[in-house]
N, C-alpha and C positions, 0 to 999 in steps of 0.2 A: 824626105817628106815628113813633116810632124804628124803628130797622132791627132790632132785635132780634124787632119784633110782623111785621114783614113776612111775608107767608102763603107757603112754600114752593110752584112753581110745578108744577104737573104734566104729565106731554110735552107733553097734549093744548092747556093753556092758554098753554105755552112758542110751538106751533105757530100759537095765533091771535094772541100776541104778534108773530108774524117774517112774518104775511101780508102787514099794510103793507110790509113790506121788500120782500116778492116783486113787490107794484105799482111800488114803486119803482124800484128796479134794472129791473124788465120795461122801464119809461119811459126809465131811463138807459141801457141797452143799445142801444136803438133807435136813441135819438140818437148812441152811438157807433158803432154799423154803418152808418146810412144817413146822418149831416149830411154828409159829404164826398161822394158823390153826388151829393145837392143841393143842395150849396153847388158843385162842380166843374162838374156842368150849367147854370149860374148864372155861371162865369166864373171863378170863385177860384183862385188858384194856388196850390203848396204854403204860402208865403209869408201869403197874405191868408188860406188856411185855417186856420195858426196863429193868426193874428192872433182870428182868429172865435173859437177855440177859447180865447181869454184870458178869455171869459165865463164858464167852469165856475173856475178860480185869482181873478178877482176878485170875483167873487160873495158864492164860499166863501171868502175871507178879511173882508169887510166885512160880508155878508148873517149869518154864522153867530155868529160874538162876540156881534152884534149882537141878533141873535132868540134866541140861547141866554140872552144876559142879560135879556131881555126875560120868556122862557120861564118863568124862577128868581121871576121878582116877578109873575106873572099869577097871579089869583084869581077866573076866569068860574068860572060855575057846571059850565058842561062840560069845565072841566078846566085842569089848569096846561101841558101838552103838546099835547093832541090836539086842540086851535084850530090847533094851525099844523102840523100833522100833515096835516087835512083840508082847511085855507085851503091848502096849499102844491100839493098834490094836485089839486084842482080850478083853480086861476092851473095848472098846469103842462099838466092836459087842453086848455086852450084853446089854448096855444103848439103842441102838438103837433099838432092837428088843422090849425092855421093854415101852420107851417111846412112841409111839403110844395108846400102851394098856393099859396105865396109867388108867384110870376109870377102865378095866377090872380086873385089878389086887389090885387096892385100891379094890373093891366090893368083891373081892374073899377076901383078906384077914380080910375084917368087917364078910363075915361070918363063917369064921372061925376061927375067936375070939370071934364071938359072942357082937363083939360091936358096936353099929354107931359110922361111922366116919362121921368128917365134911364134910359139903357141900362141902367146896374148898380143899377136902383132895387129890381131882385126879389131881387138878391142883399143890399142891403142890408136890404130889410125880414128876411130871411131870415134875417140874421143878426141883429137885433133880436130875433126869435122865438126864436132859441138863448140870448138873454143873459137873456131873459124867464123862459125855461124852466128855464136853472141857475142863476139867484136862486131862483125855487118850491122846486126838487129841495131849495135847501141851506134853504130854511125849514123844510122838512118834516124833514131827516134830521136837524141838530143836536139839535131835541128828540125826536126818535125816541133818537137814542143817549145824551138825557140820561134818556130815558124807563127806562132798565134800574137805574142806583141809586136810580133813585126808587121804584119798584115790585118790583125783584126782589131777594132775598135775595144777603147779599154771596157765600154761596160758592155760588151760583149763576148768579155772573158772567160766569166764561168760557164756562159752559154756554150761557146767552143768546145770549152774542156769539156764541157757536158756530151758535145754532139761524139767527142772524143772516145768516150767514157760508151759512147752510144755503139758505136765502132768495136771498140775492143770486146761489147759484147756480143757484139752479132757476127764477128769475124769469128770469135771462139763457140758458138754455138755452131754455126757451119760447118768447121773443122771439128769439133767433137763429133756433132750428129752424122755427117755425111754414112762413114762405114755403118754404124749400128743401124740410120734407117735403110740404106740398100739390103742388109741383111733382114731387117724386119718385112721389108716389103717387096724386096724380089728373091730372095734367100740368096744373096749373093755376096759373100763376105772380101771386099777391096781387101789387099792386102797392103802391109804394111808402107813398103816401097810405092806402092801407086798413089797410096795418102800423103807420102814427103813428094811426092811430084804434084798432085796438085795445091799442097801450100808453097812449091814455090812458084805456080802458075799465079798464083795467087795476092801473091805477094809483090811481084813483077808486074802487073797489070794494076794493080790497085793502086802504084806508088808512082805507075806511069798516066795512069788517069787524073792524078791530086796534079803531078807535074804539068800536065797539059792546062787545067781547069786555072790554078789559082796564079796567079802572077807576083811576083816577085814587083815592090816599087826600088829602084836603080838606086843602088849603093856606093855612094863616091866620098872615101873615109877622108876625113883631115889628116895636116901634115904631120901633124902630132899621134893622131891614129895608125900611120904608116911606119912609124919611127918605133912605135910601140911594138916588145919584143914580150911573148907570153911567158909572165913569171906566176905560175902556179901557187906558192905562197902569195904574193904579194893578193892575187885574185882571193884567193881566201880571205885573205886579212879583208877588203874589200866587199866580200859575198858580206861576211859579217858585221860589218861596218854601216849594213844598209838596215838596218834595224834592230833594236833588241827583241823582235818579235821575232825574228827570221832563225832564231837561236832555240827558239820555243818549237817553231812547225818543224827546222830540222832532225831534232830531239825526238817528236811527235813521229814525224816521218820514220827512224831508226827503227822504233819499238812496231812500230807499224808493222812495217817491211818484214823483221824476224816472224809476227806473228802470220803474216801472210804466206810467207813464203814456208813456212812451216806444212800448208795444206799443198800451195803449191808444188813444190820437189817432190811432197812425197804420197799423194793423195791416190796414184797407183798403185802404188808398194802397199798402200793400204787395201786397195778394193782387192786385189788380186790375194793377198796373203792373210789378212785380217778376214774382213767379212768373206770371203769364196774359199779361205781356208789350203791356198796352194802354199806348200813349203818353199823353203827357200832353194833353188832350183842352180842356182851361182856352181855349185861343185859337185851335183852327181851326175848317175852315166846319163848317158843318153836315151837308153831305154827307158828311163824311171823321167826325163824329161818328157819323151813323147808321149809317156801314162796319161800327163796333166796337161796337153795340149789343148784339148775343149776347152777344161775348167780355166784354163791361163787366159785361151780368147773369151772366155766369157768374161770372167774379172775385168779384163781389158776395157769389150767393151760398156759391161759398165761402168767403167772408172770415165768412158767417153758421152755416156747417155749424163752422167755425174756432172759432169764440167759443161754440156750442152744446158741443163737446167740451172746450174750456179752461172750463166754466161748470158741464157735468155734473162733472167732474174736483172743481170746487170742494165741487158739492153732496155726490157722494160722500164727498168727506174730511172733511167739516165737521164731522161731530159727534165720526166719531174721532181729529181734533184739537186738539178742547175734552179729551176723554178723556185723550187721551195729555200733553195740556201739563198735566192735574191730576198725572198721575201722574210727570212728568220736570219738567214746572216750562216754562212760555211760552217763557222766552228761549231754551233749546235747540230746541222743537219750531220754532219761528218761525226762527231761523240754519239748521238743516238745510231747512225750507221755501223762503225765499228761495236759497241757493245751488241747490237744484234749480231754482229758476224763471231762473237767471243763467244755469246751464248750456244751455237749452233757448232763450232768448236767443241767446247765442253758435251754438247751432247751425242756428238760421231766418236768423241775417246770412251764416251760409256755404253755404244750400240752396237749390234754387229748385224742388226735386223736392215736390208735391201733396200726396202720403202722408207724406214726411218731415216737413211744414213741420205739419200737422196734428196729428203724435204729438206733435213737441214741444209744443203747443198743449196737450194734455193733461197734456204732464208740469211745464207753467209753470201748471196751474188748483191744484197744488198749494201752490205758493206766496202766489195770489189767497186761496186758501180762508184762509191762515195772515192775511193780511195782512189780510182781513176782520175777525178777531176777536182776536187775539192782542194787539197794539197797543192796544187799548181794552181789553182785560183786565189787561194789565200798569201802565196808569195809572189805572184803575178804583180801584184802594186805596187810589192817595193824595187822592181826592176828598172834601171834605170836604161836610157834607150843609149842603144849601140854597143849591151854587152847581155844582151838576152841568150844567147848561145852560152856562153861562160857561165855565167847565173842556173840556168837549167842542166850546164854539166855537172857543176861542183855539183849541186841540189841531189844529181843521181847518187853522188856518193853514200848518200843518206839511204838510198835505196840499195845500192848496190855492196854496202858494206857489213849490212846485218846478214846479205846472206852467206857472205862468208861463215859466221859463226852458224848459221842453221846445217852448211854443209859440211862440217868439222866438226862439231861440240853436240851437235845433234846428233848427226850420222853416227857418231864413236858414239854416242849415249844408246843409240837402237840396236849398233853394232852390238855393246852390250848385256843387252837385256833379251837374250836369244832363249829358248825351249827349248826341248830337245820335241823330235815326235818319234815316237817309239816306231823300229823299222825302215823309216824313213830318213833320217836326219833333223836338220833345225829350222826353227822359222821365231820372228821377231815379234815385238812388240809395238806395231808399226803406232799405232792408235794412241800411244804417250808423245807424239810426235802434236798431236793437238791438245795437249794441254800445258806444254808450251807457247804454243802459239795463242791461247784464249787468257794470259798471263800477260804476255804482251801486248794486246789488245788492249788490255784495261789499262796500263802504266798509260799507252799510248793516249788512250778517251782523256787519264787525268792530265796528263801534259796540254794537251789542246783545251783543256777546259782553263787554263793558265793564259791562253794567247788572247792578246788584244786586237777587237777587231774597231 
């Protein structure tokens, strides 16, 4: 069907289009609030939690190319997207549920082989369950975001990504707020385990509601299409090939990523050990662990009250930043976005005050909401039709390759930069983690102030 017959989307069907988003992000949220708890109760230092955290940059750089091209030449009956929409979703319920109880279930199975396992066996099953879960997360999202030029009207593009953007914040506001307001308002504190069960309730149902609502129009590739075998270079040469501008948002996108993901991997390690002042907890007894078990839930959850405010921030701007990027044009809305999120950056690496370190939180959901949608609407036009999946996996790699360096070069950098605390042991410098990222921010505003719109 061309794009010209594409049926204009209406709010109500834009909104059952962005539900899968909300189970998604709900699921990825989780995993970025709680894996460093249970991977850190588990043994992990800053260092080895980096290293865990290579599974969301390698995934999404091998997983997404991969299924996005895949995505481009699938002909089921139930659709060219929403096979790996709901296959990604359901693999990713199972990690989630499993990860938590990682010590539970390595102990069940030593005794029922009858063998010790190693000490660091729960951590590493644990971290198998995260590499598990962000290959699923990047099956599902590549063709979710190839899912928008396939179905939705072109200038209704940044609208989508908007409602997208709309999505990922309200899915992470959910997920963050849920435990701290039960605790605030019935004093009942969810524990860990019962919040990775319902991100994967969540996540499953959301991704089953987009699949039921939007409809796939029937994909019946040429013979030339069918004959075509996916050469990964050649698609590169290709992505590139589709404009000199696309060289610019890629670029744009790298420095991006690093500076984002700079809050995101580690923005617990901070609330927990930075502002509430818990030591690094990786290697002593047990006893000197359960000293700081309040203070550890409290960091926690405000490192979750933290990401509910930077998350509603997103939801709230969302649409009036698809709005106003129609009306000024992406590249300015998205440059004035990102340098607010630099600044608020810069100003959590110099605070350690609860209420300061939160507002900034707020005023960087500004820049999450841009970076949601803006990016993918700005190379959404030079997509040429019938390699939209390809197109949006390479494009991950721009995403998913800076965080390699955040979870290596970074993590060895904080790794580094340890205190002693007198009695106690050590604790880090978690807070130079964001001025990195407010570094990268600005390279990123000035690349994008280079693209032609």
């Amino acid at each position: 069907m061309g794009e010209n017959a594409l049926e204009k989307f209406s709010p109500a069907k834009l909104v059952s289009f962005a539900v899968g988003f909300f189970g998604l992000q709900f699921a990825w949220q989780m995993r970025i609030i709680l894996s460093g708890p249970v991977t850190e109760n588990l043994g992990a230092s800053p260092f080895i939690f980096g290293l865990i955290w290579l599974a969301g940059p390698f995934t999404g750089m091998v997983v997404q190319p991969l299924i996005g091209a895949l995505s481009d030449k699938t002909t089921l009956a139930f659709g060219r997207r929403r096979p790996y929409l709901l296959g990604g979703a359901l693999l990713s319920a199972v990690a989630l549920v499993a990860l938590p109880n990682s010590e539970l279930i390595v102990n069940w199975l030593s005794n029922q082989l009858h063998l010790p396992l190693p000490a660091l066996a729960a951590l590493f099953f644990a971290a198998v369950m995260i590499w598990i879960l962000d290959a699923c997360v990047n099956i599902a999202q590549g063709p979710y975001r190839a899912l928008v030029p396939d179905v939705v009207p072109r200038e209704q593009h940044s609208l989508a990504n908007a409602y997208i953007s709309l999505a990922i914040g309200l899915g992470s506001v959910v997920a963050a707020a849920t435990a701290p307001f039960l605790k605030w308002a019935f004093h009942y504190q969810m524990s860990i385990p019962a919040q990775f069960v319902m991100a994967a309730l969540a996540f499953t149902l959301g991704m089953i509601w987009t699949c039921m609502f939007i409809k796939e129009h029937k994909y019946t590739p040429s013979e030339e299409e069918k004959s075509e075998k996916f050469n990964f270079i050649q698609s590169l040469k290709d992505f590139f090939a589709l404009s000199p501008e696309v060289g610019k948002i890629c670029w744009m996108q790298f420095f991006t990523w690093i500076g984002n993901m700079c809050m995101m991997i580690y923005f617990t390690q901070y609330a927990v050990h930075t502002v509430f002042g818990v030591p690094d907890l990786s290697g002593v007894a047990e006893t000197v662990k359960a000293s700081y078990d309040s203070l550890m839930l409290a960091g926690t959850n405000f490192s979750s009250i933290c990401f509910a405010i930077f998350n509603l921030v997103c939801f709230l701007i969302a649409i009036p930043i698809g709005v106003l990027s129609g009306k000024f044009g992406n590249k300015k809305v998205h440059i004035i976005s990102m340098i607010s999120m630099a600044i608020a950056f810069l100003g959590m690496a110099f605070t350690k005050n609860p209420v300061a370190v939160a507002t900034l939180m707020g005023l960087s959901g500004i820049g999450w909401a841009s970076i949601c949608a803006l990016p993918f609407a700005m190379l959404s036009r030079y997509i040429k039709a019938g390699t939209e999946g390809s197109v949006m996996g390479i494009f991950n790699i721009f995403i998913a390759g800076p965080q390699v360096f955040v979870c290596t070069l970074v993590s060895w950098f904080i790794n580094k930069c340890a205190f002693e605390i007198q009695g106690i042991g050590v604790n880090y410098h978690w807070e130079y983690t964001f001025i990195v990222g407010a570094v990268c921010l600005i390279i990123a505003s000035v690349i994008a102030s280079r693209v032609k719109e």
